[in-house]
N, C-alpha and C positions, 0 to 999 in steps of 0.2 A: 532457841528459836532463831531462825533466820531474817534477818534485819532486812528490809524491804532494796535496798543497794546490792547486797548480796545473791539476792534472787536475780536481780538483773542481769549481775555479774554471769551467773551461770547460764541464764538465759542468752547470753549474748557471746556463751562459750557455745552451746547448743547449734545455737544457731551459726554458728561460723563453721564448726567443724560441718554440718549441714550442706553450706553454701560448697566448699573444699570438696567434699566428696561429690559433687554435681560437677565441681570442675573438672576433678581425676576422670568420673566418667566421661564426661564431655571430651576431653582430650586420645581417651581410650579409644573411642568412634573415630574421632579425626584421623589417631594412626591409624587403624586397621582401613580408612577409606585411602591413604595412601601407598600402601602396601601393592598394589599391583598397576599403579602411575610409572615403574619403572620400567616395567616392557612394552606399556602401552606408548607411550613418549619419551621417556628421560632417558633410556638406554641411548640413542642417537645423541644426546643436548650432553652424557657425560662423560670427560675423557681420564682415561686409569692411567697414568703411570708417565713418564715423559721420555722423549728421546734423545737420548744423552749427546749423540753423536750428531744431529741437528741444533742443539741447542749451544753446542762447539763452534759450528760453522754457524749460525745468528750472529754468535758473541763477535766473532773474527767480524761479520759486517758490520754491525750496529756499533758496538763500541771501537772497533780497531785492532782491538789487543783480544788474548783471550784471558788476560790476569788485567781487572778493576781495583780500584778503590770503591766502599761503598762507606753509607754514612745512615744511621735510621737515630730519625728523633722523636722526643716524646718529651711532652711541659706540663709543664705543672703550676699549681696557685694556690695562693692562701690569702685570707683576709683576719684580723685579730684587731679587736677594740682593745685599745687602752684610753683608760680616763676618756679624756675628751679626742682621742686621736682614733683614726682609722688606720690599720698597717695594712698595704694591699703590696701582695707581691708576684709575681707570674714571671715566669723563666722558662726556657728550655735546652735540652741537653743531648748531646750527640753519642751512642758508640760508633766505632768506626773498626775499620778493618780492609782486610781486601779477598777476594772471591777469583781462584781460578777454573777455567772450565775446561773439561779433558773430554775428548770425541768418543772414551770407552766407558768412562766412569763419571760417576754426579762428578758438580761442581764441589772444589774443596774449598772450605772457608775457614779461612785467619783473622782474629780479633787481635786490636793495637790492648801490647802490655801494657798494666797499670792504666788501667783506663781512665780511675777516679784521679790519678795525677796530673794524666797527661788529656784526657778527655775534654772537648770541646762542648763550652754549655754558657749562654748570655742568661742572664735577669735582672731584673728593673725590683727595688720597694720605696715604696712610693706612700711617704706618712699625709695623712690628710686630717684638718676637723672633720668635723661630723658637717657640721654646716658646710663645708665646701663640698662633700661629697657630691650634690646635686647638679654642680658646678661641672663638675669631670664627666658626673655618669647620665648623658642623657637620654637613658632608658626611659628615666624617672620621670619625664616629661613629657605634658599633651604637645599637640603642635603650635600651639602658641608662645614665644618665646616667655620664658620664665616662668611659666601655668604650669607647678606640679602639676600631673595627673592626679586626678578625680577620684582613681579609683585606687591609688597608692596611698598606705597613712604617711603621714607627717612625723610618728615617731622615731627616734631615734633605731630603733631597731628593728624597723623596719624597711628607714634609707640603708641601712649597712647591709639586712639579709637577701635585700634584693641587688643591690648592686652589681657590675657588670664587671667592674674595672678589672678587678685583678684577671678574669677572664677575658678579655680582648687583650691584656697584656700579652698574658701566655699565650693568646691566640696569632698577634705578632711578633711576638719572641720565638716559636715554630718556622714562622716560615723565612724572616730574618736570619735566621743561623742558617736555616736549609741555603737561601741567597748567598749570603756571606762566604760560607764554607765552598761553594761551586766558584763562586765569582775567582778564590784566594788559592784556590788548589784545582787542577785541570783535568790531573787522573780522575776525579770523584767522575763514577761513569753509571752510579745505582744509587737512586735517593728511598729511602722506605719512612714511609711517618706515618705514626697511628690516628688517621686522618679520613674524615670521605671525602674526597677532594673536587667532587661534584657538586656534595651538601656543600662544603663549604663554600665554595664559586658562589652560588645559588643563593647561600645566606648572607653571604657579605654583598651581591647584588640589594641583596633585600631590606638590609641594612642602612644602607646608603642611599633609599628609594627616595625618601620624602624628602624634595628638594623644595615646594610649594614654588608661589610662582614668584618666576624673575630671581630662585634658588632663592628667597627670602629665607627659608628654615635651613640651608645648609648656612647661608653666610651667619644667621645669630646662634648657630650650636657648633660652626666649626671655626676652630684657629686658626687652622693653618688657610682660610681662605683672606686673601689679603696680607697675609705675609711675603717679605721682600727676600728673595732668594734666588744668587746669583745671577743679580741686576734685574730681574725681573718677579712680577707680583704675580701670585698665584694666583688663579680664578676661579671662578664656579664653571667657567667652560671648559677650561681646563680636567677637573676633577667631573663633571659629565661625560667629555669625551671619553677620560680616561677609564671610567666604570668598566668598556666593552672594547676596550682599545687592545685587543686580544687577533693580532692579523694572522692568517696564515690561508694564504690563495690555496694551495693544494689539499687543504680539509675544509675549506671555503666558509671560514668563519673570520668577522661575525656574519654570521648566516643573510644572504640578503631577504631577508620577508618579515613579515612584522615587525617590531619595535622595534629589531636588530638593525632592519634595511638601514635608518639614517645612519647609523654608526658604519655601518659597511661601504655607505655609499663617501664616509669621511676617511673614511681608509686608503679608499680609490681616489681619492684628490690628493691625500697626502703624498702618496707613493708617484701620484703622475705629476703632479706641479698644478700642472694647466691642463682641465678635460670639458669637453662640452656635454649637453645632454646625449645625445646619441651614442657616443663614444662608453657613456655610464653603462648603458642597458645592456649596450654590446658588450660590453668587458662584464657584466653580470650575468647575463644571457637573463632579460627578463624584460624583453622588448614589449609584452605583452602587459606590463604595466608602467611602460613608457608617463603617461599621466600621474599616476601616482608620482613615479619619480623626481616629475616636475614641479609637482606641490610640496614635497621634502624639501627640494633644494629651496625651494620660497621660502620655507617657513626657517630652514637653516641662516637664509643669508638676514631675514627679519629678525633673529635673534641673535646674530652676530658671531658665528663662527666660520661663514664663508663670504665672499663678495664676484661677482659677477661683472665680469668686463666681455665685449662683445661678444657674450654667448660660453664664454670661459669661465670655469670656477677653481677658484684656490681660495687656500687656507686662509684665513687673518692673519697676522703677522704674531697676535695674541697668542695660537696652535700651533705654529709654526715649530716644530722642534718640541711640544712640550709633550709629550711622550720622558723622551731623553730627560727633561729635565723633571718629571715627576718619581722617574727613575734614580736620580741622584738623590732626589728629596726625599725619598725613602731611607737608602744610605746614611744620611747627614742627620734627620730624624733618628735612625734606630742607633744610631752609636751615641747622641743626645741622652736615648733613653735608658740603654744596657750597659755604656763604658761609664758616661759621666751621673748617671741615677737619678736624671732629671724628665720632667714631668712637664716641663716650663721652655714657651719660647716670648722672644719679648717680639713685638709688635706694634708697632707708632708709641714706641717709645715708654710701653709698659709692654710686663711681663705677664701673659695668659695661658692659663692651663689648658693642656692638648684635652680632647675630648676623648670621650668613647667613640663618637661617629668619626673624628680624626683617626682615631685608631683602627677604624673599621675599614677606612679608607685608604690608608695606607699597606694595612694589611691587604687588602685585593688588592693594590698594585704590585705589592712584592710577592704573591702568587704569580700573577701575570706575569713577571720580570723573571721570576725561575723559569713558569714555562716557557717564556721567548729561550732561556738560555738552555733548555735541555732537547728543545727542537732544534734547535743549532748547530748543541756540540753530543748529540744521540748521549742523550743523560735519558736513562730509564724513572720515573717518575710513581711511583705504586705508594697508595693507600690502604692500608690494612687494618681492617678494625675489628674487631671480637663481638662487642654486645647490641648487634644491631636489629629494630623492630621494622627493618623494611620487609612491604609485598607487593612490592612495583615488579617482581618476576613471576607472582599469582597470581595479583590485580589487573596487570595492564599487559607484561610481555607475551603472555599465554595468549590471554582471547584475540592481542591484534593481530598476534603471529596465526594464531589457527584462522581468523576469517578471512585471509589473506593466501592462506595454505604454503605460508612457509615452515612452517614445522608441521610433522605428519600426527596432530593430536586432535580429540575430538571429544575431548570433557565437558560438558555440560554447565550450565552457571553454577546449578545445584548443587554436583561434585565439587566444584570449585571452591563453593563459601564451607564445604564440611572440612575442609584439609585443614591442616593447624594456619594459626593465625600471621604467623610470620615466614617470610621465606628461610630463614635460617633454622628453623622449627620444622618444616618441610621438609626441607632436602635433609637435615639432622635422621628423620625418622623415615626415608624412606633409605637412607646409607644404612640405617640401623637393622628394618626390615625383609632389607635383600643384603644381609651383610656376608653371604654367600657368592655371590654375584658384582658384587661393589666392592673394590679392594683399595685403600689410598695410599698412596694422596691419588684423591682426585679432583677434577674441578670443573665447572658449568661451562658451556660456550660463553664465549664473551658477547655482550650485547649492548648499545648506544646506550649511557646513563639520560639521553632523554626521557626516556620509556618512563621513568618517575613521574614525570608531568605530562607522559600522552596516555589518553583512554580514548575507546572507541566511541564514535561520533553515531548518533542518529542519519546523518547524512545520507550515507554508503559504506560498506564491507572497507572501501579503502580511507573511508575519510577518517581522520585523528583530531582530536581538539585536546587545547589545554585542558588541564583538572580543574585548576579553578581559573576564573575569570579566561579561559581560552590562552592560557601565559605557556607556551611550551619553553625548557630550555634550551640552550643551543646546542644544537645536534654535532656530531662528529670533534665533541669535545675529549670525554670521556668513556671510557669502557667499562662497565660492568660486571662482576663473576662472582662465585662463589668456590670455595675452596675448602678440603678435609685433609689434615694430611699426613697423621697415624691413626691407631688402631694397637689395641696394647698387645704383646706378644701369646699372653698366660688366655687371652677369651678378646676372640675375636667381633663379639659385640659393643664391646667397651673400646669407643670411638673418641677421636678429640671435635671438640667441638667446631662448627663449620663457620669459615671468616669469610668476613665480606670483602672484596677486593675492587679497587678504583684504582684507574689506572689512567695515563696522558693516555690520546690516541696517537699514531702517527703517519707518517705516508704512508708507510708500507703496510697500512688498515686499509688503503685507498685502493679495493679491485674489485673489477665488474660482480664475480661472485660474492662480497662480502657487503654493496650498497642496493638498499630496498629504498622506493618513493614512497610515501604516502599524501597523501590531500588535506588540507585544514581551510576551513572555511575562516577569512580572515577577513571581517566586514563583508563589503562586498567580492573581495577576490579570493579564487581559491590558488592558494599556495602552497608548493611541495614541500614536504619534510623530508628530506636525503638522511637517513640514517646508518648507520655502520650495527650489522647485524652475523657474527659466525651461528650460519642457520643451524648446523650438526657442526659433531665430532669429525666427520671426514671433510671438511673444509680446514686446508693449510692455515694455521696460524703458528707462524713464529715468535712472532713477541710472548703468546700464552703459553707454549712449548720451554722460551726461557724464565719467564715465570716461575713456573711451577718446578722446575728444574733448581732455579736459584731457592725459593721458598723451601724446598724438601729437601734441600741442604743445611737450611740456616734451623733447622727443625731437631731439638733433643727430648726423648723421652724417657729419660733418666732422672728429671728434673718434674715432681708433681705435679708443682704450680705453671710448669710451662709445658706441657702435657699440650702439643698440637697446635703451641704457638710461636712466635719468632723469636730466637734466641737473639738476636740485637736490638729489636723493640723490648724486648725483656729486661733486658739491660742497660736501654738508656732508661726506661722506666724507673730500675731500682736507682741508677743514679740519680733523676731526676728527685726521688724520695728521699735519696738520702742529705741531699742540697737542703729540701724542705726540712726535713726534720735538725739542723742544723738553724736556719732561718725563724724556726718555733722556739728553740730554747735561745738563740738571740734576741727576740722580742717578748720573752717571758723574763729573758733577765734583765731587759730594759727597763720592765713594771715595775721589777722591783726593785732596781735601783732606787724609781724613780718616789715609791713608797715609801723607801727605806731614807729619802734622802731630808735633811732635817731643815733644809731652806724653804721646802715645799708641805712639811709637816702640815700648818694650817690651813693648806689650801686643798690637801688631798682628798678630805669626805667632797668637798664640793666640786672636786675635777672628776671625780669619779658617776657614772649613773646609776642609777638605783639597782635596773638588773645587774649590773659587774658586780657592786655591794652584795646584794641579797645571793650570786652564785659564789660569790669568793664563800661566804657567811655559811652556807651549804656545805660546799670542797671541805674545810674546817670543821663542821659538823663530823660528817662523816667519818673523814680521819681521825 
């Protein structure tokens, strides 16, 4: 007879396979509703194959040469309890190589020998108690200084499973090597990281939000505010300016409108010295919010990062240059944290641990700092990631484009909500079901990675509002696409799966056919959003032409697991792994040294926690 547990058991096999078969169907409907999406619209939005002999002559302007160096990184992280210790470690790691391009044939691609010898790769590990954790990580905290969150337990293992640290490690250990390696070597002319480089802007903005007022919550959860560094102190003005401290006149960021305008309007004082009100609007072109601009600058010089002398405004002397030197301080910090394995800077004369929001902070400025140097010195800049749940090209790009009629489509909401739920599930199954028709590599027109955070306004056909709270990002930062780029020889159904691609933007994004306005109602004014849109496939795009050129190079399908995806991200990957997997039996044979050691004999049941006890106690069962 069946024991009343048992019956559940089954019951709740029943019912799941139930639940599964609702979804197979459901998914069934989705494809077959996009099955004929690709002659109604996406024939236009995809382009097959690349032009070798264009992407020759790109290469000769953008980079100078037509043989690069390139570099793609990928990081990695681990966290490991011992006894009363936390081990947190995050690193990242480089293949390299160089890429020439030929005007008849793909580009051919050389990897540096001996990679795991000779391969470029930083990590930080970083031992903590348990009780210091909270200290480092402050995720783990409401906004009031020292107030764990409410809704975090207090146990022990539940500060380690939610912890961030080892993650913002490797999150600055990414884009520090990227910095590093451009700053130390000139050839590097193609950086690749498996990265959304839009999300991440976006999140490390978002990160570094809660400043409370007068930066009260920056100055009690960060270190490095108030620290004394080359002769002078760091500030909370400093590290506000520097969030959006992101210049570049000819893509006209940061954007003058919304929350951006004060930052933009500190960019233009920086860059002139000495400018009046007039002079602002004009050099912005946004005469028509003359007043507003006046109230900015009030509220700037009351908080102390501009001051006003007869009708002239410049920087404090506080701003003055500290771009540059937040710049350095990134530098002096990551080499603290990667060469010397330290976690620790000292501070009125004691020694304080760098945060997670330190680290969050520093990592957007050393993003910033690569893209200042790849606009510069025409460093290609691409994102490329494999498992992503975005449908900001279902959700938003679609209906503002069609209401607008810059793409010739005329889908319905209806149609819209039956497609599959992701864009890379989408376009996956419509390559799949016109796999006749669709040959790869191929890849989407590129489009503003604002489009994540604009949806269509109640307003008007042309108005756009933020998704949430009205927050759009900054426009003409980022590029947009998606990407396929084999298909197996033996059945030409069996496709590789479709990557997301983010990419810098750069001038040469900047023409009449490639920038669309749209409206956002923004308090009381309405304000344009200029975005960067390649509306079709016959709109010239060279950067996406070398793109896709360079990717279906670096591309083998001889290799299962890399079956449609990039063989140098593949590779710093498995490096990156193999690093790790070295770092795990390092600190497995630390435990047991440290069990095995006979000074610590009577202290070990009590250094150790219950859960460590009761799974060692398991592991030994088993065995």
């Amino acid at each position: 007879m069946d024991s009343p547990l048992t019956s559940k058991v089954a019951k709740l096999g029943e019912d799941l396979r139930k639940s599964s078969e609702l979804q197979v169907n459901d998914y069934k409907k989705r494809f077959d509703t996009v099955k004929g999406m690709y002659d109604d619209f996406l024939k236009d939005l995809i382009i097959q194959g690349f032009n070798s002999e264009k992407s020759y002559e790109f290469a000769l302007k953008f980079f100078g040469s037509p043989k690069i160096e390139f570099v793609a990184i990928d990081g990695t992280e681990y966290a490991k309890e011992i006894f009363d210790l936390v081990i947190f470690f995050g690193g990242a790691y480089a293949c390299t190589g160089e890429i020439e391009f030929h005007p008849e044939i793909s580009p051919v691609v050389t990897y540096r020998e001996k990679v795991l010898q000779e391969g470029q790769g930083i990590s930080s590990c970083v031992p903590l108690y348990i009780n210091e954790v909270p200290e480092v990580d402050q995720t783990l905290f409401q906004e009031k200084e020292g107030e764990l969150a409410l809704g975090k337990s207090l146990k022990d293992e539940e500060i380690i499973d939610n912890s961030q640290i080892s993650n913002a490690i490797m999150h600055f250990a990414e884009y520090f090597l990227a910095y590093s390696i451009v700053m130390k070597n000139k050839d590097v002319k193609l950086i690749l990281m498996d990265r959304t480089l839009s999300g991440d802007q976006a999140g490390l903005v978002g990160k570094t939000s809660k400043s409370g007022k007068n930066w009260q919550e920056w100055k009690s959860r960060c270190s490095l505010l108030g620290y004394k560094f080359k002769g002078r102190e760091i500030t909370p003005r400093m590290f506000d300016y520097g969030r959006y401290r992101i210049y570049n006149k000819i893509l006209n960021l940061p954007p003058p409108r919304a929350d951006y305008l004060r930052y933009r309007i500190l960019c233009l004082i920086e860059e002139k010295g000495k400018i009046n009100l007039d002079e602002i609007v004009k050099e912005l072109k946004i005469q028509n919010r003359k007043e507003r601009v006046k109230k900015i600058l009030e509220k700037l010089e009351l908080l102390g990062f501009i001051e006003e002398h007869n009708g002239f405004y410049e920087l404090k002397n506080e701003l003055k240059d500290s771009w540059d030197l937040l710049k350095e301080l990134v530098l002096e910090v990551g080499k603290r944290i990667f060469e010397e394995n330290n976690l620790r800077i000292e501070k009125d004369g004691k020694e304080h641990w760098l945060t997670t929001l330190d680290l969050s902070f520093l990592t957007l400025f050393c993003l910033y700092a690569l893209i200042e140097e790849c606009w510069k010195r025409g460093i290609l800049l691409i994102g490329l990631t494999k498992d992503t749940a975005a449908k900001d090209f279902k959700r938003h790009f679609i209906p503002i484009c069609q209401n607008n009629n810059i793409i010739s489509s005329h889908i319905s909401q209806e149609s819209l909500a039956l497609i599959p739920n992701t864009d890379r599930m989408f376009l996956q199954s419509v390559s799949l079901l016109n796999y006749e028709k669709i040959d790869p590599p191929w890849v989407l027109v590129e489009y503003d990675s604002a489009f994540k955070t604009l949806v269509p306004s109640d307003e008007g056909l042309e108005f756009v509002r933020g998704a949430i709270r009205n927050k759009i990002s900054p426009e003409k930062f980022f590029l947009k696409s998606y990407i396929q780029l084999v298909k197996a020889e033996t059945d030409p159904k069996l496709r590789s799966n479709v990557l997301a691609i983010d990419r810098l933007a750069y001038e040469v994004d900047i023409r009449r056919e490639t920038l669309f306005t749209f409206k956002n109602m923004y308090g009381r004014f309405v304000e344009p959003v200029e975005v960067i849109i390649y509306k079709n496939k016959d709109v010239e795009n060279p950067v996406q032409n070398l793109v896709l050129a360079v990717l279906s190079s670096m591309c083998e399908s001889n290799i299962p697991e890399m079956f449609g995806h990039n063989k140098p991200l593949f590779i710093a990957d498995k490096i990156a792994k193999w690093h790790v997997r070295l770092v795990k039996n390092m600190i497995e044979a630390m435990g047991r040294w440290i069990m095995n050691n006979p000074k610590l004999r009577d202290f070990i049941f009590y250094m150790t926690t219950f859960r460590y006890r009761r799974s060692e106690i398991e592991r030994f069962r088993r065995s």
